[in-house]
PASEBA-1860 file (N, C-alpha, C; in nm, 3 decimals):
! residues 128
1> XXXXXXXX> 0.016/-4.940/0.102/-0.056/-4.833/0.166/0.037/-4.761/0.264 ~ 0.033/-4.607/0.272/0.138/-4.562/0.366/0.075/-4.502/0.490 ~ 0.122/-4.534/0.526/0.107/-4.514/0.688/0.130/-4.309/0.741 ~ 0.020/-4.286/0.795/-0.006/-4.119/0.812/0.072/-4.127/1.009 ~ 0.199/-4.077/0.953/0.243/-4.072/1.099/0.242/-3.920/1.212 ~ 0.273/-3.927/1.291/0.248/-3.809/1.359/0.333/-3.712/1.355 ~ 0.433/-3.743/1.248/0.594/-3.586/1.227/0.522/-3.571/1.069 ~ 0.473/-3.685/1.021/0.379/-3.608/0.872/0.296/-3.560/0.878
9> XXXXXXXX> 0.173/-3.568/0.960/0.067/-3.506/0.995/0.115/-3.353/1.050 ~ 0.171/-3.339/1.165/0.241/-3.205/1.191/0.296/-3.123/1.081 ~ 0.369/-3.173/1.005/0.431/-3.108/0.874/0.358/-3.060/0.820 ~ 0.280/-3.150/0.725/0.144/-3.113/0.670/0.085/-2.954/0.780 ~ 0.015/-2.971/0.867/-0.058/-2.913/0.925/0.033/-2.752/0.956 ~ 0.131/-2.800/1.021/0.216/-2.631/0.935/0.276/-2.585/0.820 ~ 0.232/-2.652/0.741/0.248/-2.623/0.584/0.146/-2.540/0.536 ~ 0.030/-2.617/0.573/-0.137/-2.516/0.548/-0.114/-2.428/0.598
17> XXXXXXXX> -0.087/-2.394/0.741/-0.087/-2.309/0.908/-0.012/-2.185/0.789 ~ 0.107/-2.180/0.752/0.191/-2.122/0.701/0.162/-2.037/0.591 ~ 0.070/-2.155/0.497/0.029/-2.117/0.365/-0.094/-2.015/0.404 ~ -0.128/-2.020/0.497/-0.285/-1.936/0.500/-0.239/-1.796/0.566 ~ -0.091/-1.799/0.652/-0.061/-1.667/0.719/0.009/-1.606/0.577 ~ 0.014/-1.635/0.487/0.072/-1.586/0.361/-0.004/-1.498/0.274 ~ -0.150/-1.614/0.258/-0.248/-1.543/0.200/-0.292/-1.434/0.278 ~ -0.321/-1.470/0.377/-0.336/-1.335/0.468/-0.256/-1.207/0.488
25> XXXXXXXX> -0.158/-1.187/0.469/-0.040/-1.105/0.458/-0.125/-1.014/0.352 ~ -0.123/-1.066/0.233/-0.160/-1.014/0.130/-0.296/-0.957/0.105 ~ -0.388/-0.986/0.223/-0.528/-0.937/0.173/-0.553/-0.786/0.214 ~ -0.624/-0.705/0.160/-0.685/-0.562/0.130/-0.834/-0.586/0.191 ~ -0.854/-0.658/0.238/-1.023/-0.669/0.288/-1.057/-0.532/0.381 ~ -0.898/-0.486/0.454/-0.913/-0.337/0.555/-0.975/-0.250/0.455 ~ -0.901/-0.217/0.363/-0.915/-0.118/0.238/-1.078/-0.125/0.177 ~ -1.155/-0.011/0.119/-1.244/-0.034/0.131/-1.218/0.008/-0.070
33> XXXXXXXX> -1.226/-0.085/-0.153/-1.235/-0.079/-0.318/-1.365/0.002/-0.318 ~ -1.457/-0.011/-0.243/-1.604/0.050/-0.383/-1.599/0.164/-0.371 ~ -1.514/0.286/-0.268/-1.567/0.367/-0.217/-1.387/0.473/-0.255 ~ -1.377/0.463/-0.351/-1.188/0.505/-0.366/-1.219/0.607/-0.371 ~ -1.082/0.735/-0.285/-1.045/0.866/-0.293/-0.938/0.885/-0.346 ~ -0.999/1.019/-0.353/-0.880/1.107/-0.403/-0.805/1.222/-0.324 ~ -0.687/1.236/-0.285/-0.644/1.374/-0.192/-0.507/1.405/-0.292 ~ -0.518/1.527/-0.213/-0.390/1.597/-0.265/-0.329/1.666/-0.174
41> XXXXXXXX> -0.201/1.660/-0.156/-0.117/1.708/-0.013/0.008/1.732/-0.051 ~ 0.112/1.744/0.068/0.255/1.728/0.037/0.302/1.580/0.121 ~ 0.437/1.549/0.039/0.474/1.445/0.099/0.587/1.459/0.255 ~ 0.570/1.398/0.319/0.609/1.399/0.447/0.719/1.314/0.469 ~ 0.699/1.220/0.424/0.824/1.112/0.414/0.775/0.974/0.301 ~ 0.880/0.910/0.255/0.831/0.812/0.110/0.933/0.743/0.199 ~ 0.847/0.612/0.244/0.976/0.514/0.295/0.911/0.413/0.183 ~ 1.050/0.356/0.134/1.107/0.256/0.047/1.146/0.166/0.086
49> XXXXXXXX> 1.066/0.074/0.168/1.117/-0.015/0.216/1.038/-0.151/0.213 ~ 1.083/-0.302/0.237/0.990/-0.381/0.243/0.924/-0.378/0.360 ~ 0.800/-0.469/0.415/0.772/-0.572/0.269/0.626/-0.441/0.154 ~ 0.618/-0.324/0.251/0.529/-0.255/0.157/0.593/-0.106/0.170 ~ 0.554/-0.007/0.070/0.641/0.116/0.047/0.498/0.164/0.122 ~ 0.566/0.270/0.185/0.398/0.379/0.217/0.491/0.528/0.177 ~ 0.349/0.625/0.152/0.378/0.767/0.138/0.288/0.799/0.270 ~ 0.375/0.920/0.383/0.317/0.978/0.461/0.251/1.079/0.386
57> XXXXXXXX> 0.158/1.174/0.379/0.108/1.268/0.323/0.027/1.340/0.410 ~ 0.068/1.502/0.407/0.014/1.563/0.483/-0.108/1.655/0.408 ~ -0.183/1.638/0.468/-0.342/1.684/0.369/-0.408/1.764/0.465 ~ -0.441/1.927/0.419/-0.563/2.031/0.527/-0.669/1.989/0.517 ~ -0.743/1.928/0.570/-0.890/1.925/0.570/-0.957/2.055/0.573 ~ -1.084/2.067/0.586/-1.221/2.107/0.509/-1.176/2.277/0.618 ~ -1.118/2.198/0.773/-1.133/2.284/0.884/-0.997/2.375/0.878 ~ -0.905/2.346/0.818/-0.765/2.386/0.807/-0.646/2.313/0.841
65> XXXXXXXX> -0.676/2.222/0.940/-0.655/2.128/1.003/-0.555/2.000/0.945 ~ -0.414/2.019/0.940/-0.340/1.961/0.863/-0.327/1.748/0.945 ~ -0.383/1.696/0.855/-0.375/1.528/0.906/-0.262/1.479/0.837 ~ -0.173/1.383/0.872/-0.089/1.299/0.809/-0.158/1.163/0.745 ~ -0.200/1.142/0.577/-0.254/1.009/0.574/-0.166/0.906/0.588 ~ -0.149/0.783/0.595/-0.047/0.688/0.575/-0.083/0.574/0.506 ~ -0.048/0.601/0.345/-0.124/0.514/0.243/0.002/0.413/0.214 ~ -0.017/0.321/0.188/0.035/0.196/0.162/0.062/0.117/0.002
73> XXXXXXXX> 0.108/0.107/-0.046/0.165/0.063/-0.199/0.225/-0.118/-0.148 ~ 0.261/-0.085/-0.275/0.274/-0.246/-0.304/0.448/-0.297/-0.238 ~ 0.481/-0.393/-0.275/0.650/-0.404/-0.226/0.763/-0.366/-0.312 ~ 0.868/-0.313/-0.285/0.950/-0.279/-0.353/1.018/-0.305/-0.468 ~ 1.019/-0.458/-0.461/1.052/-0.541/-0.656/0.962/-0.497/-0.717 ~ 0.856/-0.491/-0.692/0.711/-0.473/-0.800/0.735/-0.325/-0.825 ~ 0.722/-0.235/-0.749/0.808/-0.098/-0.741/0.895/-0.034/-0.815 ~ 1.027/-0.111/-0.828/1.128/-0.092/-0.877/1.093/-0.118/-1.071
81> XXXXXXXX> 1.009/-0.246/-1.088/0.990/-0.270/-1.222/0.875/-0.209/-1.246 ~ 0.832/-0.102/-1.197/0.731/-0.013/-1.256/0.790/0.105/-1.215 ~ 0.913/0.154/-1.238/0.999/0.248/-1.256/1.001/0.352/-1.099 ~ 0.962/0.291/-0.953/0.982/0.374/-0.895/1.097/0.345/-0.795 ~ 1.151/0.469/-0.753/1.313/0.431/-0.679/1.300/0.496/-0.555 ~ 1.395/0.483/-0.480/1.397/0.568/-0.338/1.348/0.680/-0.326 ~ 1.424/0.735/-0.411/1.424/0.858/-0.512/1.285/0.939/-0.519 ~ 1.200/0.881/-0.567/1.092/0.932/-0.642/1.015/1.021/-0.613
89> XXXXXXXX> 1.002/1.003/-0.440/0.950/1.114/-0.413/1.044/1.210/-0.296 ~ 0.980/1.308/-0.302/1.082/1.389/-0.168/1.010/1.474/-0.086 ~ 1.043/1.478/0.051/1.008/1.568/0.151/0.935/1.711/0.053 ~ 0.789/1.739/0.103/0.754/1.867/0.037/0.700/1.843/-0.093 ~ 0.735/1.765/-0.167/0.667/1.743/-0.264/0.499/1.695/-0.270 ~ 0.461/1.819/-0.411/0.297/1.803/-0.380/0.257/1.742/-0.522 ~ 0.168/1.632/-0.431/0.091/1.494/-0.512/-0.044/1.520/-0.505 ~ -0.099/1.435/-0.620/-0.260/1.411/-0.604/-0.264/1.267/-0.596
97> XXXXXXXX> -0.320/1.163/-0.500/-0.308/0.981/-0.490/-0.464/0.969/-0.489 ~ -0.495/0.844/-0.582/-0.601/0.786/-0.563/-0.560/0.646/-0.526 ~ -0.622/0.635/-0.371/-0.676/0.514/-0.325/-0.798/0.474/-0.229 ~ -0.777/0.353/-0.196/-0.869/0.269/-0.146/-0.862/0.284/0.003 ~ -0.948/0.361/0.053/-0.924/0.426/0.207/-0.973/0.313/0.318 ~ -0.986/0.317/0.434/-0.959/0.224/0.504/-1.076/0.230/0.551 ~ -1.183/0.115/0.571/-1.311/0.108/0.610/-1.263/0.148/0.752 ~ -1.193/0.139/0.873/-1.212/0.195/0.967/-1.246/0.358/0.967
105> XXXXXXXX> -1.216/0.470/0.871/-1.234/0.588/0.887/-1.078/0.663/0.926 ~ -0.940/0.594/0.982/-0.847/0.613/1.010/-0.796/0.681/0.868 ~ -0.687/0.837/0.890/-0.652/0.867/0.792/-0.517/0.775/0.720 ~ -0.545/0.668/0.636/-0.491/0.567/0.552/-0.540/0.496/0.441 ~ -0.457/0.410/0.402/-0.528/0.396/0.297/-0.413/0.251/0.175 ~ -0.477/0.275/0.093/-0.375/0.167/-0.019/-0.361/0.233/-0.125 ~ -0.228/0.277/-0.209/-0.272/0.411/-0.284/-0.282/0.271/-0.450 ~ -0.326/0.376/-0.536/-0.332/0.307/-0.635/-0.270/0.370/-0.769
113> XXXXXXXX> -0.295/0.487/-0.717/-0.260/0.606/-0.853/-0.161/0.749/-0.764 ~ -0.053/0.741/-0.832/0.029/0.900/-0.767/0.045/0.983/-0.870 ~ 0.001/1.104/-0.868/0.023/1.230/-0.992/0.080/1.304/-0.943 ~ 0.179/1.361/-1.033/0.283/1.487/-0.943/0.168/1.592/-0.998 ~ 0.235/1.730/-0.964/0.141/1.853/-0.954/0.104/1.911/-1.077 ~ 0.148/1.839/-1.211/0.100/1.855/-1.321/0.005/1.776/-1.402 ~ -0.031/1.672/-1.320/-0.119/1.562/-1.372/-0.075/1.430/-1.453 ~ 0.099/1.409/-1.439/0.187/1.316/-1.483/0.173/1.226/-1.370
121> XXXXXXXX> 0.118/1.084/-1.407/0.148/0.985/-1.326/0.315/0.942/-1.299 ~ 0.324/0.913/-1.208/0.437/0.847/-1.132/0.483/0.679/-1.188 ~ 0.358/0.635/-1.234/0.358/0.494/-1.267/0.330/0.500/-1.397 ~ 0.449/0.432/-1.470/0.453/0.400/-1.627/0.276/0.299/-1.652 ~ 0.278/0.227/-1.559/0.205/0.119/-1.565/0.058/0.135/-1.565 ~ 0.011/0.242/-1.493/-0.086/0.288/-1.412/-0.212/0.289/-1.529 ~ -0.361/0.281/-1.521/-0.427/0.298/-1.595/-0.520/0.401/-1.541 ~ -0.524/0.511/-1.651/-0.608/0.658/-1.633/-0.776/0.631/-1.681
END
């Protein structure tokens, strides 16, 4: 029978501690799925960077009133093997994104879908 000592018990206990700030990293619970938009704007800046890519996007509202959204994508390996690069997008460039906007009401979001201004997705992968 082995004996549960107090540097294994600790181990253990930040192993879980660790494993659960992981899962958490990863959850979308902010993002609100049932309720997905759609905008269309220009891009402001495309940072490519880890651990998540975001597109700034500048969008007029209803009033004229130009907002910056700040939608959020996935991480850059996953990125890269669904064909997108530093590259992809550029200052000025005008998109249409569907995503999952942020139950706070804050202009953000998780994008899911990017169309350039002809209705060509951005993502080989993407389902229409």
């Amino acid at each position: 029978m082995k004996t549960i000592t107090c540097r294994n018990l600790l181990l253990t206990s930040l192993l879980l501690f660790a494993g659960s700030l992981a899962s958490a990293h990863h959850s979308v619970a902010i993002y609100d799925s049932e309720n997905p938009l759609q905008l269309t704007g220009k891009v402001v800046e495309w940072q490519f960077t880890n651990p998540h890519v975001f597109i700034l996007l500048a969008v007029e509202d209803e009033s004229g009133n130009v907002v910056t959204w700040n939608l959020e994508g996935s991480n850059t390996s996953l990125m890269l093997r669904r064909g997108w690069r530093p590259d992809t997008l550029l200052p000025g460039d005008e998109i249409m994104v569907k995503f999952n906007p942020l139950h706070s009401g804050a202009p953000g979001g998780n994008f899911r879908e990017v169309f350039n201004s002809d209705g060509t997705s951005f993502d080989p992968y993407s389902k229409r």
